[in-house]
C-alpha positions in Angstrom: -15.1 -15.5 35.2 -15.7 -18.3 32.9 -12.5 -18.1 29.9 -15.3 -17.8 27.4 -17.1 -14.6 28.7 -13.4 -13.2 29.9 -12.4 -13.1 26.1 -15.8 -11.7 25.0 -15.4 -9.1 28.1 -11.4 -8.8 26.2 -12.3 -7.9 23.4 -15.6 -5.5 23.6 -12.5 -3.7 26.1 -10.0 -4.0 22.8 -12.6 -2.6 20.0 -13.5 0.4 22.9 -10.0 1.2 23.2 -10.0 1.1 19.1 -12.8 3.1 19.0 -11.0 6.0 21.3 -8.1 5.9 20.0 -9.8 6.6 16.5 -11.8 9.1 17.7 -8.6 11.1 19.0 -6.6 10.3 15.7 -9.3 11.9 13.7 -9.5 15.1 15.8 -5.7 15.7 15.6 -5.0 14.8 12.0 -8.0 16.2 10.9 -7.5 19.9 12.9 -3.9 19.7 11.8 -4.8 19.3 8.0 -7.6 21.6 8.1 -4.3 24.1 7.6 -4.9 23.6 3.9 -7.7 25.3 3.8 -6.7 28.5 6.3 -4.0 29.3 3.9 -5.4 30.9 1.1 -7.4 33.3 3.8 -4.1 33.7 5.9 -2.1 34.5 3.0 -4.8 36.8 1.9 -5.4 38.8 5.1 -2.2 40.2 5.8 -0.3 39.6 2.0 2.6 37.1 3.1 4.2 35.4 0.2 3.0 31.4 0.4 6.2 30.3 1.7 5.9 32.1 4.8 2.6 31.0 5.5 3.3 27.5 4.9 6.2 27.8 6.9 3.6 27.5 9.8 2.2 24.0 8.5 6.1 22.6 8.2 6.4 23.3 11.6 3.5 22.0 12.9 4.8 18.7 11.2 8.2 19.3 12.4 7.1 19.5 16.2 4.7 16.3 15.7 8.1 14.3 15.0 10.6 16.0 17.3 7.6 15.7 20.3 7.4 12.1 19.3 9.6 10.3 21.4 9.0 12.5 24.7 5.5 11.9 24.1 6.5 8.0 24.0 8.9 8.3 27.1 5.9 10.1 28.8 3.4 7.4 27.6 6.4 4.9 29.3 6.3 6.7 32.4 3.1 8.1 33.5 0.3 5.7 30.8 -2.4 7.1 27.8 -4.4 9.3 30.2 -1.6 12.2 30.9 -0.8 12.1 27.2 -4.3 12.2 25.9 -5.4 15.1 28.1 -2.0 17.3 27.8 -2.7 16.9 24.1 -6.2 18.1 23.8 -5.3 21.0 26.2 -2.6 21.9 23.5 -4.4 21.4 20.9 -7.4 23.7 22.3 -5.4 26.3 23.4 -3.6 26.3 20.4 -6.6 27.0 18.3 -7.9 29.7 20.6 -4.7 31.9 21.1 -4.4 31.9 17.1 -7.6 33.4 16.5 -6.2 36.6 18.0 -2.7 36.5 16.3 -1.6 39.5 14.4 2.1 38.5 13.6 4.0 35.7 11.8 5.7 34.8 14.7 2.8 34.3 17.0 1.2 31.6 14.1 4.0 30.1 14.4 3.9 29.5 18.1 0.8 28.3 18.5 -0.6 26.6 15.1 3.1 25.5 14.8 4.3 24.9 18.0 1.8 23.8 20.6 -0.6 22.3 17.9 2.6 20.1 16.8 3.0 18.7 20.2 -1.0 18.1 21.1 -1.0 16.6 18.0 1.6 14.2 18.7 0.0 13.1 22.1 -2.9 11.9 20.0 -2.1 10.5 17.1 0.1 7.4 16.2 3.0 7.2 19.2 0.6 6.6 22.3 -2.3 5.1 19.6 0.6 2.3 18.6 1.6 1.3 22.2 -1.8 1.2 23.7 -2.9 -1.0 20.6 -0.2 -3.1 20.8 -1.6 -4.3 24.6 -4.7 -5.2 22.9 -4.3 -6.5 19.3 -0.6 -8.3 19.7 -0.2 -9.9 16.1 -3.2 -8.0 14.7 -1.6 -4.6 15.1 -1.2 -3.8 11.7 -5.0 -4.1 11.1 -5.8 -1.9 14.2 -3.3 0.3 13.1 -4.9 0.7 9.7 -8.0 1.3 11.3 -6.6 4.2 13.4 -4.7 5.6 10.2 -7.1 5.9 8.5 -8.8 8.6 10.7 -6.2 11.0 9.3 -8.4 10.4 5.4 -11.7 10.5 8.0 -10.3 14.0 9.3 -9.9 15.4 6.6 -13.0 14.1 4.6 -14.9 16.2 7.8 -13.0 19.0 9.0 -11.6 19.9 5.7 -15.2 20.7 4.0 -16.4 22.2 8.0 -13.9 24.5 8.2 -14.3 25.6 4.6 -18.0 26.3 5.4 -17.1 28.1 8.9 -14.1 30.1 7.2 -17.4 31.6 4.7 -19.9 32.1 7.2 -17.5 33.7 10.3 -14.2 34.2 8.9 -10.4 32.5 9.7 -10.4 33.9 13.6 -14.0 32.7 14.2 -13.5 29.4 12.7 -10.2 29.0 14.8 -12.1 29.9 18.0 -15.0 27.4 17.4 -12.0 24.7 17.1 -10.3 25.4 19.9 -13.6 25.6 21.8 -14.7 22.2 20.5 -11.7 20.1 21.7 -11.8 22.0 25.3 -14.9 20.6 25.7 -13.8 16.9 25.4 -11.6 17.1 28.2 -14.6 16.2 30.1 -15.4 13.0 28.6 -12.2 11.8 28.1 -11.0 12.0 32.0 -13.7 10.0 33.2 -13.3 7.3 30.6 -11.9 3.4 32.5 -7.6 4.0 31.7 -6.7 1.7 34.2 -8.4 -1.0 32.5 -7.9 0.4 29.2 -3.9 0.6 29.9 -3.6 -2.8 31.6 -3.6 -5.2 27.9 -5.8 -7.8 27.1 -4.9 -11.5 29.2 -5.4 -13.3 25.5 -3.5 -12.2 23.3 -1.1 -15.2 21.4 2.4 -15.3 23.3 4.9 -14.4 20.9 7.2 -17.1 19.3 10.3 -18.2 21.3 12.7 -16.8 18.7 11.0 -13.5 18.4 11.6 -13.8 22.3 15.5 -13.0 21.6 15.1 -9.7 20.4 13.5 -8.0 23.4 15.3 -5.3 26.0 16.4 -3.2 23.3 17.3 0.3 24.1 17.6 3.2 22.7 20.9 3.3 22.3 21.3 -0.4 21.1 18.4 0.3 18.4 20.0 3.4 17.1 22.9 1.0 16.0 20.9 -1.5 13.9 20.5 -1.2 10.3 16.6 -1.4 10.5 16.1 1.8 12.8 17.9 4.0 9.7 15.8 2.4 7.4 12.7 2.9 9.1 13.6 6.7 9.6 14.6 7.3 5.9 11.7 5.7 4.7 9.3 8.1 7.3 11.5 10.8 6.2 11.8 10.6 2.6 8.2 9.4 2.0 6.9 12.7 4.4 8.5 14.8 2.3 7.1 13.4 -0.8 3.8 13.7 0.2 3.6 16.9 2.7 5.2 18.7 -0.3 1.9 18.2 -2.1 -0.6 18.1 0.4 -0.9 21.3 2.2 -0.9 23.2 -1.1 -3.5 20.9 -3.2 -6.5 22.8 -2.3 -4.7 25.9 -3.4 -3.5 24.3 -6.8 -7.0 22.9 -7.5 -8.1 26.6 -7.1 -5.7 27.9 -9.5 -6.0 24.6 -11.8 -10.1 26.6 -12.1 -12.0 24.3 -9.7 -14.2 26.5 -7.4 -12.8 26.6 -3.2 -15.3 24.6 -1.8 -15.4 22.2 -4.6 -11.4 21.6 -4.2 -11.8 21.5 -0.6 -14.4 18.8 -0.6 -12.3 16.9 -3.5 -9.3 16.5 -1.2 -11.3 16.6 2.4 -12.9 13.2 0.0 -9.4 11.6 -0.1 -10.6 10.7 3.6 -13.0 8.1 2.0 -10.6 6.7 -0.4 -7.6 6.3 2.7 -9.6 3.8 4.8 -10.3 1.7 1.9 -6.3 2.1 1.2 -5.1 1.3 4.6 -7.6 -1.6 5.0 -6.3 -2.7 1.4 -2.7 -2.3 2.1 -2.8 -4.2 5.5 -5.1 -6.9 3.9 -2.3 -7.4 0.7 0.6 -7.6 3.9 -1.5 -10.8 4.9 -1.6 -12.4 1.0 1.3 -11.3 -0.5 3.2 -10.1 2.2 4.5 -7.1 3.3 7.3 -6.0 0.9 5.3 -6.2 -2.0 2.1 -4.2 -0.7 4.7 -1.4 0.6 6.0 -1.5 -2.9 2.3 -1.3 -4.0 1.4 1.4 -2.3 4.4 3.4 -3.6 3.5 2.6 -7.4 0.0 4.1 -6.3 1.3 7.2 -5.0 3.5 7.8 -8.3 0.9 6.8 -10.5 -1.6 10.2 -8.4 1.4 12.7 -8.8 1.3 11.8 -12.2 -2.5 12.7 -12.2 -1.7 15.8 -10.4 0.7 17.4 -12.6 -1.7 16.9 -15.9 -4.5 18.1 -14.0 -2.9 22.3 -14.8 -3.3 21.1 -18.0 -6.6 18.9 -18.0 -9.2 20.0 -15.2 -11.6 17.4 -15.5 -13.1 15.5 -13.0 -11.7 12.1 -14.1 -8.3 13.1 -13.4 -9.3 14.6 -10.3 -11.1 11.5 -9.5 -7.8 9.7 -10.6 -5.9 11.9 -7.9 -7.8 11.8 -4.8 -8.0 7.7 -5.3 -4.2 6.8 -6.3 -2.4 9.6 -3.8 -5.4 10.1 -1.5 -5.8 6.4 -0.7 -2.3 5.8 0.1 -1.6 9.1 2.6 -0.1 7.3 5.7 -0.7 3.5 3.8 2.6 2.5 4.6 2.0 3.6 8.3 0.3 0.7 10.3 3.4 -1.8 8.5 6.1 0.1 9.5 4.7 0.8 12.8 4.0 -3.0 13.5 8.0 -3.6 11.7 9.1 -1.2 14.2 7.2 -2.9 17.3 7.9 -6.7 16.4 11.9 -5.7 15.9 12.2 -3.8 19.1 10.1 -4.7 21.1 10.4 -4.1 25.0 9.9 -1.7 27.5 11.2 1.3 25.8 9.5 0.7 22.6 7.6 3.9 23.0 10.8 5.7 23.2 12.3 3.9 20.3 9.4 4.4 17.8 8.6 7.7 19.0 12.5 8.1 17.3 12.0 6.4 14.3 8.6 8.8 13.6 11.1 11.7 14.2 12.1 11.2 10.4 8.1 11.6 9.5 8.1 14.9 11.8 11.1 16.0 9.9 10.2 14.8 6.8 6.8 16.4 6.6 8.1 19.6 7.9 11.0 19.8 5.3 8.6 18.8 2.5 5.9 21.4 3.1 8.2 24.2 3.9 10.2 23.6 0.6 7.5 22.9 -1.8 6.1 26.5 -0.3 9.5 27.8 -1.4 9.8 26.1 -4.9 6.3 27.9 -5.2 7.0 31.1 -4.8 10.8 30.8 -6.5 9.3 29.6 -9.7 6.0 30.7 -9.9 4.9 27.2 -11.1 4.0 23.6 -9.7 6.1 21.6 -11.5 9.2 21.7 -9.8 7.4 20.9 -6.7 6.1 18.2 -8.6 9.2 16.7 -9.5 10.5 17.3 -6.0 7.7 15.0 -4.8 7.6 12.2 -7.2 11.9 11.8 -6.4 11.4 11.9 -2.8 8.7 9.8 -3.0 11.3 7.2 -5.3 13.8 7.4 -2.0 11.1 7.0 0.2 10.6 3.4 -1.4 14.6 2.4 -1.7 14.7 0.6 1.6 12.3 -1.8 0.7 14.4 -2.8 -1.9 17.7 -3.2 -0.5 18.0 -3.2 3.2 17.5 -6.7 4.2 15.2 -6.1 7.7 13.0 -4.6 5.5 13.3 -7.3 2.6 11.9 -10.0 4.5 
């Protein structure tokens, strides 16, 4: 084939694996923070205090980090098509057996349990590897690109479950999920994975010094400074922002905005998070990336700030305010670290190492949600959860000021 019509042929291959990989992101992150808006119903059907119902979104979070690295050893071992279709299995199944639940226990099994790990077999893990065959130096751009399908998940299936919650209640919109992403399964086993596994033949050949740093294990990774940075900062940041988000729809509600208007506020922080991660990656490009990480922090401060005056001040400028500054820059800081954590170790068991490192942001999310849940119901009140936020979000940023793998 002519090297001119080999690179087209490359790259119309690259943007369809993009395109897939988007597609799957959006499902998963969008079914998984459709929670927000089941919890009010939930909470309401069978009179558990909040805590316990958000208990089921924390560990939903928490199984999407500690599934991480099996779900990159499995990615390793048997390639993108056994970790795609296990995770939409889970993910349908999950839905389905939930729609009959009755207890606390059983929520937590399925919408917890098997939802975390289907989640994790589509989302960033196996979307980060696969990319990385494709995109080589441009990772953090494809990665932005696939982030952001957690703002376009939400932007749809927040407002679509809200609407299906009205019209057929909790159990029938749960069944209509888990119907839905059954039905893929089809589709997605017939689509080219040999192909789209194999890498493109054109991407730029890393430099010789960067050379050096491959055949890193597990082990061997686990004992540099830059794997416990990246982990605190997925762990500390998670918690600052999964305190907040699964309760916002509920807190615009009681701040007097009507339900579906708050859940089409937040589903619209979808909009606002591709322009951030698109913004954020382009910034790592001009100004490099410490200084857009550190951006992106000052953003996310400057929306809790919004958030907390908001009790005080329902308007929609503030609201506006909100969904822009903390909406836009949900998961910002996720294609850089990712393409950090790939350029540092990269090698064969980079799967296994990343999938690691997002354990922080699996336990971080989990611990976040499931505390801000308790501060809720403790105090009666949102500020302490507030201020639990905006500090974790403070130690979420600290690496990027003083651990030097992360400096340059």
């Amino acid at each position: 084939m002519d090297p001119k019509d080999s690179l087209k042929t490359s790259q119309r291959t690259a943007l369809a694996v993009l395109g897939v990989c988007f597609t799957l992101s959006v499902l998963g992150r969008g079914l998984q923070e459709s929670f927000t808006v089941f919890l009010l119903p939930i909470s309401q059907a069978f009179g558990w205090d909040r805590g316990d119902v958000v208990s089921i979104y924390s560990l939903t979070a928490l199984c999407v980090g500690l599934a991480s690295p099996l779900v990159g050893r499995l990615f390793d071992r048997s390639g993108p098509r056994a970790v795609f279709v296990t995770g939409l299995a889970l993910i349908g199944g999950a839905f389905i057996a939930a729609s009959y639940a009755q207890q606390l226990w059983q929520f937590r099994l399925t919408i917890g349990v098997a939802l975390g790990f289907g989640v994790a077999c589509i989302s960033n893990v196996p979307n980060s590897i696969l990319l990385g065959r494709w995109f080589g130096k441009r990772l953090p751009t494809a990665m932005a690109v696939v982030y952001s399908a957690t703002g376009a998940g939400v932007l749809i299936m927040l407002p679509i479950a809200q609407i299906m919650i009205d019209h057929f209640g909790w159990r029938g919109a749960y069944q209509s999920f888990g119907w839905l992403v059954l039905a893929l399964l089809a589709p997605l086993l017939i689509l080219p994975w040999r192909l789209f596994s194999g890498g493109s033949e054109h991407l730029e050949k890393p430099e010789a010094h960067e050379l050096a740093d491959e055949g890193w294990t597990l082990w061997t990774a686990m004992r540099h400074h830059a794997f416990w940075a990246l982990f605190s900062t997925f762990f500390f940041t998670a918690i600052g922002m999964y305190a907040i988000s699964p309760q916002v729809v509920a807190y615009l509600i009681d701040a007097g905005f009507p339900p579906l208007t708050s859940a089409t506020a937040w589903g619209f922080s979808g909009v606002v998070l591709l322009f951030g991660m698109l913004g954020v990656s382009w910034l790592d490009g001009v100004i490099g990336r410490r200084p857009s990480v550190l951006f992106s922090y000052a953003l996310s401060i400057v929306g809790i700030v919004m958030l907390w005056l908001l009790q005080w001040y329902p308007n929609y400028w503030l609201l506006t305010g909100f969904v822009v500054c903390f909406g836009s820059m949900i998961g910002s800081r996720g294609p850089l670290l990712t393409a950090t954590a790939m350029k540092i170790f990269r090698g064969e068991r980079v799967g296994t190492i990343y999938g690691t490192i997002t354990i922080g942001s699996g336990l971080g999310s989990a611990l976040g949600s499931w505390s801000g849940g308790l501060l809720h119901d403790w105090t009666q009140s949102y500020n302490p959860l507030l201020a639990f936020a905006l500090v974790s979000v403070i130690l979420g940023m600290i690496p990027f000021l003083v651990v030097p793998a992360l400096r340059r």
